[in-house]
C-alpha positions in Angstrom: -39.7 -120.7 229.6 -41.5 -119.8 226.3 -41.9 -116.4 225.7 -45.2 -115.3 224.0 -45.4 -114.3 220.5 -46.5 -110.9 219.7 -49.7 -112.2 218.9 -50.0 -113.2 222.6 -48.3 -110.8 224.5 -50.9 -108.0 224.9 -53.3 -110.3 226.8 -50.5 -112.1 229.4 -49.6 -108.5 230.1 -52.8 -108.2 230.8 -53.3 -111.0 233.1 -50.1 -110.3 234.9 -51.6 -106.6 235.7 -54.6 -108.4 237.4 -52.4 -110.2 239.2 -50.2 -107.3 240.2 -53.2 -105.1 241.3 -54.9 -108.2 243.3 -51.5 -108.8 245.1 -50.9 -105.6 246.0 -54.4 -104.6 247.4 -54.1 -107.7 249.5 -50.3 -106.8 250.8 -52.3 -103.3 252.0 -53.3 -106.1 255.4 -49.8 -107.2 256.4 -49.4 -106.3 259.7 -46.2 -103.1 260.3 -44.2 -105.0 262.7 -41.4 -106.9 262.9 -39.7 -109.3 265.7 -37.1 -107.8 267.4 -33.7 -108.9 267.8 -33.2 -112.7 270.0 -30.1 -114.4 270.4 -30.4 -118.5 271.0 -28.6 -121.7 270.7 -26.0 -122.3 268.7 -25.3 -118.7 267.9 -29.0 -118.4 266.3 -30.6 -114.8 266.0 -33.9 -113.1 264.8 -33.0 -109.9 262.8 -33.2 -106.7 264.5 -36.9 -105.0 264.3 -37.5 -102.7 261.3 -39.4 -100.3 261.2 -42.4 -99.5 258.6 -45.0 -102.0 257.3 -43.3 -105.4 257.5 -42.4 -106.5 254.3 -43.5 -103.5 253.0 -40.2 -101.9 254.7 -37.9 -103.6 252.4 -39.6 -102.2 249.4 -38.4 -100.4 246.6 -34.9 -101.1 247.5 -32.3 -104.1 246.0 -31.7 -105.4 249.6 -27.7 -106.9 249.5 -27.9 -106.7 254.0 -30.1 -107.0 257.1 -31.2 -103.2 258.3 -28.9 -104.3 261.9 -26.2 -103.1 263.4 -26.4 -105.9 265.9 -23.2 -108.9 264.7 -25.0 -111.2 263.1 -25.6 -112.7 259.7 -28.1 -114.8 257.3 -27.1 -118.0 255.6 -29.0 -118.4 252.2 -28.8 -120.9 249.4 -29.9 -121.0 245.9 -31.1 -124.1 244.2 -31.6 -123.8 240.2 -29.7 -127.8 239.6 -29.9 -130.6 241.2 -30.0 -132.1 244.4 -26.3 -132.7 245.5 -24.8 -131.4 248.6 -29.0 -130.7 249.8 -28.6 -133.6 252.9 -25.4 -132.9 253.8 -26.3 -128.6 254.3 -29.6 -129.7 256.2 -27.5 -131.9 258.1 -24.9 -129.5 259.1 -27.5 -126.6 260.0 -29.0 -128.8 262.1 -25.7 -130.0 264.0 -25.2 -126.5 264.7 -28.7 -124.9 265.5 -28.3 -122.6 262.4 -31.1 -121.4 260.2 -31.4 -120.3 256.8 -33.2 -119.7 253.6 -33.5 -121.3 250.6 -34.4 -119.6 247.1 -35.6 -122.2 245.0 -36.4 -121.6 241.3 -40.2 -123.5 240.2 -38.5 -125.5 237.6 -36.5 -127.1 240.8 -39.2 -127.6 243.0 -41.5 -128.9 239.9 -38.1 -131.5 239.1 -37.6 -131.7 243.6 -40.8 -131.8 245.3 -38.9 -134.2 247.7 -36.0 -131.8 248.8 -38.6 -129.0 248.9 -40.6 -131.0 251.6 -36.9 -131.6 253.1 -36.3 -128.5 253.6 -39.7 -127.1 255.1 -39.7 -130.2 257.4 -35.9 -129.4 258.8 -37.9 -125.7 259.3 -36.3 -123.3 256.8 -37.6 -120.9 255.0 -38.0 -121.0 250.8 -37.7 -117.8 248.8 -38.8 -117.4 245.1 -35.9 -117.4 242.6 -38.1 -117.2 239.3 -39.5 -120.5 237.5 -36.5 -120.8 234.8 -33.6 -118.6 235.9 -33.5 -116.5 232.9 -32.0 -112.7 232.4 -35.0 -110.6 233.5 -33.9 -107.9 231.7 -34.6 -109.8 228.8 -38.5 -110.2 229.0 -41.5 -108.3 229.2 -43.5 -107.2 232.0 -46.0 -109.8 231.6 -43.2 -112.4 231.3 -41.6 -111.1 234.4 -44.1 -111.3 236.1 -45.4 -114.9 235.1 -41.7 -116.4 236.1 -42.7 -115.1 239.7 -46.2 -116.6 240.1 -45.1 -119.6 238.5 -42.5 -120.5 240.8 -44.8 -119.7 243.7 -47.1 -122.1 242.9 -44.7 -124.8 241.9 -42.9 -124.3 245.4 -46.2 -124.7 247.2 -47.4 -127.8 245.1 -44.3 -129.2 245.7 -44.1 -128.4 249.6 -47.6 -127.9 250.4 -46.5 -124.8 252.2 -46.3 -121.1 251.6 -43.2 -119.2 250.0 -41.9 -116.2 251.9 -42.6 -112.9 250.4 -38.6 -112.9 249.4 -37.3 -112.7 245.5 -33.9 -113.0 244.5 -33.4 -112.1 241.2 -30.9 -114.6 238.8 -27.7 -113.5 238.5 -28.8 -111.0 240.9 -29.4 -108.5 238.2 -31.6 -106.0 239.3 -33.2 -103.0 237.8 -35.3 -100.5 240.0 -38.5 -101.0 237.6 -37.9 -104.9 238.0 -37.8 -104.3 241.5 -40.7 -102.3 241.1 -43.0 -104.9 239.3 -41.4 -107.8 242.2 -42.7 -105.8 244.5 -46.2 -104.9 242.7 -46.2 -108.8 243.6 -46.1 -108.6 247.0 -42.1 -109.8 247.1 -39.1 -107.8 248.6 -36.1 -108.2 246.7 -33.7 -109.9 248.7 -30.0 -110.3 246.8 -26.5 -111.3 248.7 -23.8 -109.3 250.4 -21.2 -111.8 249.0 -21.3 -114.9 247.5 -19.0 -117.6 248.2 -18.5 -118.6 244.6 -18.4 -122.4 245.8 -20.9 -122.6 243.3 -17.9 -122.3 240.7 -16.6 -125.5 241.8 -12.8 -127.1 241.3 -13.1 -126.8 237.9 -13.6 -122.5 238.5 -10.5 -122.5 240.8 -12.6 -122.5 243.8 -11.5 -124.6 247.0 -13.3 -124.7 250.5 -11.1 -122.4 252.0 -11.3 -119.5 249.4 -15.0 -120.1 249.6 -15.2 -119.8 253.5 -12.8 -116.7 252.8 -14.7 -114.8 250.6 -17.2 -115.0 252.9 -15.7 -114.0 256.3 -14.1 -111.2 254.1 -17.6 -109.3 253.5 -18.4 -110.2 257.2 -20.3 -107.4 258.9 -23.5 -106.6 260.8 -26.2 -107.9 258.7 -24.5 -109.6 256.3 -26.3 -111.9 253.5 -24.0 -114.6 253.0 -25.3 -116.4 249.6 -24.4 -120.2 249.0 -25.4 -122.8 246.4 -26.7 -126.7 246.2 -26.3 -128.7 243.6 -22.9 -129.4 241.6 -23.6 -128.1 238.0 -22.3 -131.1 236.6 -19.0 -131.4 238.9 -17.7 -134.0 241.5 -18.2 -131.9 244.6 -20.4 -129.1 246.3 -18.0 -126.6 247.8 -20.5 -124.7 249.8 -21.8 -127.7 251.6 -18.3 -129.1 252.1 -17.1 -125.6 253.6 -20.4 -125.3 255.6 -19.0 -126.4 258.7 -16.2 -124.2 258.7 -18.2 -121.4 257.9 -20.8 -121.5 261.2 -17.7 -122.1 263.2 -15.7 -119.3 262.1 -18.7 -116.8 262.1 -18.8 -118.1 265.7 -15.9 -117.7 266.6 -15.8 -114.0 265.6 -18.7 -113.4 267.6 -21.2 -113.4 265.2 -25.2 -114.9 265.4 -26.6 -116.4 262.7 -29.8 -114.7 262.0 -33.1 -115.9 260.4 -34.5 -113.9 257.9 -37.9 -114.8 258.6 -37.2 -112.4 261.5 -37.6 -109.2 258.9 -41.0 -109.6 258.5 -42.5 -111.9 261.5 -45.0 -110.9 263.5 -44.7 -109.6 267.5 -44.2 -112.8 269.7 -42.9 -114.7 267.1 -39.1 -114.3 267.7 -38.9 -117.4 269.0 -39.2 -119.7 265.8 -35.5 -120.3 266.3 -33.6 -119.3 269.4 -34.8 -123.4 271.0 -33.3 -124.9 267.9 -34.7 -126.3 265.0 -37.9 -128.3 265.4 -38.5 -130.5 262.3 -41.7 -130.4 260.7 -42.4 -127.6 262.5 -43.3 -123.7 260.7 -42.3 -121.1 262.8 -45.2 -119.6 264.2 -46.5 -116.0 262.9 -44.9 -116.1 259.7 -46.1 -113.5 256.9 -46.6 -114.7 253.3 -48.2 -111.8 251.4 -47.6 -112.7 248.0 -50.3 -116.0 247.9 -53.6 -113.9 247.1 -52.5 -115.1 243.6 -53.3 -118.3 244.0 -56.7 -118.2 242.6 -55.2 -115.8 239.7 -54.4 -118.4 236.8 -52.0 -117.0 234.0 
């Protein structure tokens, strides 16, 4: 993305603080609860219940687990590249009843709108990933904020649905005033209890099994296991190859996989998943707080 020039700056700061203040007074409505805790097919599960205002629970905090001490676990994958590897991960959560969530940056979904309807019609969730993937710590307020927005409305264009209220910072570099202004949004920062590194590829020394290693190694209650799609350039995509292996095992150590969506849904809800993936099909009381931007042009 372009940054603004000097010249400019003052004034998308101060569009961005509009933005911020409108989000944030309409956040103030989110409902307080969440779902509790349902185990279903295949090993699926809905996050234990937190406590607090919803969304508004995971606040102010670089969130690397679920708040659960129940065994289970959340797939996620980021997509910044291309496409590769997308069918065969959709194909595979669907074989085994599993759910997960995809954090998308705008410039893929703007480059995608295909896999993004893909995705929402197999009946995962999409986080926010930024629109460009740059260092945050790099740009301004305004800036920051602007990379946010912008990749929410590219994701809805794209998918003609709603992003959750979920940001995962690139590179997962976090800063608690960046977290701050994500939040000012209307976003919770979600980040990764360990990443597989398949992402890395053959050429970074990384082979399925060391990728399904890494993460049964960080395996624990509420575990946030992140994944990639797309090859960077490379022959193969690790993390959909090793997908397979990875449900099983976390099966087969008696572990759920659990839906984030399940943080921040509403009461009666908890069901979205448990029956198995219904294509085409949203889940039914999900909250997406951060979309009072919409009418809030940059």
């Amino acid at each position: 993305m372009t940054r603004p020039t000097a010249a400019h700056r003052p004034a998308a700061v101060r569009r961005a603080a509009r933005v911020v203040i409108a989000v944030a007074m309409a956040a103030a409505v989110v409902p307080a609860t969440a779902a509790p805790s349902v185990a279903g097919r295949g090993g699926t599960a809905m996050p234990q219940a937190i406590t607090g205002h919803g969304v508004h629970a995971l606040f102010g905090s670089e969130n690397r687990t679920m708040p659960t001490q129940r065994r289970e676990v959340a797939l996620t994958f980021n997509a910044a590249w291309e496409t590769e590897g997308l069918d065969t991960v959709l194909g595979v959560l669907r074989r085994y009843h599993a759910p997960a969530t995809f954090f998308l940056t705008g410039d893929f979904a703007d480059r995608h709108p295909e896999a993004v309807r893909a995705i929402t019609a197999a009946g995962h969730g999409i986080g926010n990933h930024s629109y460009s993937h740059p260092h945050f710590e790099t740009l301004q307020p305004g800036e920051r904020a602007a990379e946010v927005l912008r990749a929410d409305r590219a994701i809805r264009a794209a998918g003609g649905t709603t992003s959750l209220p979920f940001f995962r910072f690139p590179y997962g570099d976090t800063t608690p005033r960046e977290i701050a202004e994500v939040n000012a949004l209307g976003f919770a920062d979600i980040e990764w209890t360990t990443d597989t590194n398949g992402h890395l590829g053959p050429v970074g020394g990384m082979t399925v099994r060391k990728a399904v290693r890494r993460a049964l190694d960080a395996l624990r209650p509420g575990a946030i296991v992140e994944m990639h799609v797309g090859s960077d350039g490379q022959d193969t995509v690790l993390d959909a190859d090793a997908l397979p292996q990875l449900i099983e095992a976390i099966h087969a150590r008696g572990y759920a996989i659990a839906d984030l969506r399940g943080l921040i849904e509403a009461p009666g809800s908890a069901e979205a998943f448990p029956s198995g993936l219904r294509s085409g099909q949203a889940p039914s009381g999900t909250i997406t707080v951060a979309m009072a931007a919409t009418a809030l042009p940059l």
